[in-house]
N, C-alpha and C positions, 0 to 999 in steps of 0.2 A: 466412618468413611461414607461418601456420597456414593448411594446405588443410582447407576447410570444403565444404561441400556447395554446390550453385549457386545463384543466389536465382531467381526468377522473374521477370518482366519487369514484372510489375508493381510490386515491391519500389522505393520510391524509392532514386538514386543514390546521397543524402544516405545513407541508410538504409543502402546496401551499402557507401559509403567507412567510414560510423561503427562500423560491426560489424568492418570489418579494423582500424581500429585500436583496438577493443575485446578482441578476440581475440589483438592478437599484444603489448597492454599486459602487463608486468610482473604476476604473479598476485600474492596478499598471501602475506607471509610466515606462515608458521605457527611464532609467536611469540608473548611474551603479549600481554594484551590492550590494556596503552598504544599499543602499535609496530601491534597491528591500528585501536585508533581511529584514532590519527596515520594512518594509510596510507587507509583510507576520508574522512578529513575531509580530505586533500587533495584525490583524487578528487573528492568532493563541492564543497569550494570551485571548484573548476577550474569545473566545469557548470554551480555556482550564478552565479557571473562573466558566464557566456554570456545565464543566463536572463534578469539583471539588465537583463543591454542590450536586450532585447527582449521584456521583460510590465515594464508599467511600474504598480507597488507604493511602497505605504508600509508599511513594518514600526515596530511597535513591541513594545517588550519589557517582559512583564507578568507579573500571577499570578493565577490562577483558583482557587478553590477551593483552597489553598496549594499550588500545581501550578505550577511556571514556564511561559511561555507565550510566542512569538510572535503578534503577531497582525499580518495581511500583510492590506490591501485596496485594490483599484483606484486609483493616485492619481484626485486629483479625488472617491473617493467610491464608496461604493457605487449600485450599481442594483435592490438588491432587499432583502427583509430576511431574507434565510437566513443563515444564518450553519453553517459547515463544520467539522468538526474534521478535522484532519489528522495521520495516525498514522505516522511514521516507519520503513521500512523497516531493515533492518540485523541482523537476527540476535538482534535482543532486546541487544544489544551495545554497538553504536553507531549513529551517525547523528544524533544531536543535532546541534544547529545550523545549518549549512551543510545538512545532509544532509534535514534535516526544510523546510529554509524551500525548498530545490530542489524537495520536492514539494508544496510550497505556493504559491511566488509564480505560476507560471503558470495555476492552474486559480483562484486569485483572477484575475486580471487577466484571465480570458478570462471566466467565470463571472456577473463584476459584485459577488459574494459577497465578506463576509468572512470570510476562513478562519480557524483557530487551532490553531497546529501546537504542539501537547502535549508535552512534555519530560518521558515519561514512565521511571520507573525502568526501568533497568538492570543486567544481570548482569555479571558476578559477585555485583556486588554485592547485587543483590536477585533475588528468586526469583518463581514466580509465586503468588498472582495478583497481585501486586504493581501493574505496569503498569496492568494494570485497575481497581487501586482508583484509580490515579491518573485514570484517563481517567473514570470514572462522577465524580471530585472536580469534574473540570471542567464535565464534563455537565449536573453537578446545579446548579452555580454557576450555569451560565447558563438553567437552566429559571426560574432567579426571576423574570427580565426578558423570554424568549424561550420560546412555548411548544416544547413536543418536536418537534410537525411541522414545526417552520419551523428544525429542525438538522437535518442530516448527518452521515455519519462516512465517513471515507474512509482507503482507507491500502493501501501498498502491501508486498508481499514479507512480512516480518514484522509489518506494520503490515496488511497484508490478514488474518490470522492474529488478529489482537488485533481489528480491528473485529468479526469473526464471535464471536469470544470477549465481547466487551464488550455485543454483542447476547443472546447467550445466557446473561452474567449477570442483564441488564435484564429478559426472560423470565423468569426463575428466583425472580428475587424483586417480580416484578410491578408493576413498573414503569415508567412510561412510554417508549416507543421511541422511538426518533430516524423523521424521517420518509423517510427514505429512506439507503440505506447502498451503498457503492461498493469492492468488494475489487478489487485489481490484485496480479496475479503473487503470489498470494498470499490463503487463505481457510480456510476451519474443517475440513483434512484438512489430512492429510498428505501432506508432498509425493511420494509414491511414485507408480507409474505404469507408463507407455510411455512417455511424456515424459521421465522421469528415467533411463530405461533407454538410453534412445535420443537424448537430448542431444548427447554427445561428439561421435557421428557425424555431428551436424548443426552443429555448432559448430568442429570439427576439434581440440577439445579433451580428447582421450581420458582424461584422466583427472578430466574434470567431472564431479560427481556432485553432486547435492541436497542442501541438507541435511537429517540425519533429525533432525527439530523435538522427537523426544525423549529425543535423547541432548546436546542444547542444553543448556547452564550453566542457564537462565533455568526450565527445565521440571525441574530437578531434584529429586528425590519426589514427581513426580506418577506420574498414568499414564493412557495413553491412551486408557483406559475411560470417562474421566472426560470427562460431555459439555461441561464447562464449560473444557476443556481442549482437548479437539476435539468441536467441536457436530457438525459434519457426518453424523453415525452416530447423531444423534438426531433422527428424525422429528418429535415431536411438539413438539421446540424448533424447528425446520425451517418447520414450518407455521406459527409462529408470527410470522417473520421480516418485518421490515418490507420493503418495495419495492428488489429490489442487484442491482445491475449489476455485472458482475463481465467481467475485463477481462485479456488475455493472448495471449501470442504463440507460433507453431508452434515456438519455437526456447529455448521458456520451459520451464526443468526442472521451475518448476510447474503445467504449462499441463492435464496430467494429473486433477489436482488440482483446478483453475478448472472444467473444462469441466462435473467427475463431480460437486461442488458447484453445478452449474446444474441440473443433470436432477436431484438430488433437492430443491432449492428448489422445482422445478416440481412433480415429482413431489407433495411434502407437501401441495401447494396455495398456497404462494407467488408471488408476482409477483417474477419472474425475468428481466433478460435478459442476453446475452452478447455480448463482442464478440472477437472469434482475429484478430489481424493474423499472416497471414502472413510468415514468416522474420524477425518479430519475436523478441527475445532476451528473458533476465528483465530486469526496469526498464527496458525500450527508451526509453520516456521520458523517463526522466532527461536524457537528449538534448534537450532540452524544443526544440528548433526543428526536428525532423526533421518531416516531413510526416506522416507517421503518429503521432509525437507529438500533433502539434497537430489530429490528427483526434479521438483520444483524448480530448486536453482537451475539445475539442469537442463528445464523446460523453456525458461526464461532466454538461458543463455543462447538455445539453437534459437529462438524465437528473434530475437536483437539480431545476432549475426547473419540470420536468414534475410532481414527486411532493413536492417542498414547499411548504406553503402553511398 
């Protein structure tokens, strides 16, 4: 078993059994890229399984703006008329399917909201801004029938990363915003830090490391100058920012990254706020029934219904 650091007493049980056997699971093989999707969409099926039995959703499968889509809401119905995109985590790689409706069916089900988990391109195969065009295809689909305050955008790890990107497209070319936007483990920097440095020894993973988002397949010929690449280091797109919640854990190698992306959302003059669970991990949620999961979702949900309308 991996010796990891202690947790606090306040850390739920849930919380401290799921982190030991997240830490001493099988790492991914560093192989090509079919045998790593295969290896995370089981992953993801396993948790999507768990969430199924407990947020009770109707999925259907669509297309937006010629964009493939899920679309996951409350059985019985919505309770409000926001409607959510949700951006899939994964490395810009994978996480389709299974892996995108895991961070989708539970924050419909608790929210009231219909979400729409976006099946945007991927690398190798595609490069950037690719994803983005995808995600603005959807965006704009639904501005016909839904004005922009009354969307979302949400998305975690690399999906945290592409919402901050897809906001600082929308700026750039003056366009309407979504009305409020939600990054988890995951946002328009890079993931470097204390956090990243200092991971392994919190994890007992010593050889965890972050990944550097631009030496990524998906970023290849960009550069990190570029604010529509990494907003973060642009103040004046910064100020621009619609109403984000931004959301991560002491034990999150991008948590560095989340926190340094609050203080200057603040700083530009933005509406900012933050939520750190402590000896939380990256995606702790995916766990989607741990108690600080379902705090999260929680947090999300007043967060949306507070700033869309």
């Amino acid at each position: 078993m991996i010796e990891h650091a202690a947790f606090a007493s306040w850390v739920s049980p849930e919380a401290q059994a799921t982190f030991r056997i997240e830490a001493d699971a099988p790492r991914p093989p560093n192989s090509d890229i079919a045998t790593l999707r295969e290896h995370y969409d089981a992953y993801n099926r396993c948790h999507l399984a768990t969430a199924l039995d407990h947020y009770l959703v109707e999925i259907t499968r669509s297309s937006l703006g010629g964009v493939a889509v899920d679309i996951v809401q409350p059985e019985g119905g919505t309770t409000n008329e926001n409607i959510l995109l949700c951006l899939h985590g994964g490395a810009f790689m994978w996480g389709r399917g299974a892996g995108a409706l895991l961070e989708a069916v539970p924050v419909a089900a608790t929210s009231g909201s219909k979400v729409i988990a976006v099946e945007y391109a991927l690398a190798p195969e595609a490069v950037f801004p690719t994803a983005v065009d995808d995600v603005l295809a959807v965006y704009n689909a639904l501005q016909k029938t839904t004005p922009a305050s009354r969307i979302g955008i949400y998305g975690c790890s690399a999906g945290g990363v592409l919402t901050a990107q897809t906001v600082a497209r929308l700026i750039a070319e003056k366009q309407p915003l979504p009305g409020a936007i939600a990054m988890f483990c995951g946002t328009g920097l890079e993931m470097v830090g204390d956090s990243a440095a200092t991971v392994g020894a919190l994890t007992g993973q010593v050889d965890a490391a972050a990944p550097d988002l631009a030496a990524l397949p998906y970023f290849s010929g960009t550069s990190t100058n570029d604010p529509l690449v990494i907003p973060g280091h642009d103040a004046d797109a910064l100020s621009a920012f619609p109403p984000s919640l931004l959301v991560t854990g002491t034990r999150d190698f991008a948590a560095s990254s989340v926190m340094t992306m609050h203080r200057r959302l603040r700083a530009a003059g933005a509406e900012a706020d933050l939520v750190c669970f402590d000896g939380m991990w990256h995606a702790f949620h995916m766990a989607t029934t741990l108690p600080e999961a379902r705090e999260a979702f929680a947090a999300v949900t007043h967060f949306f219904n507070r700033h869309l309308d």
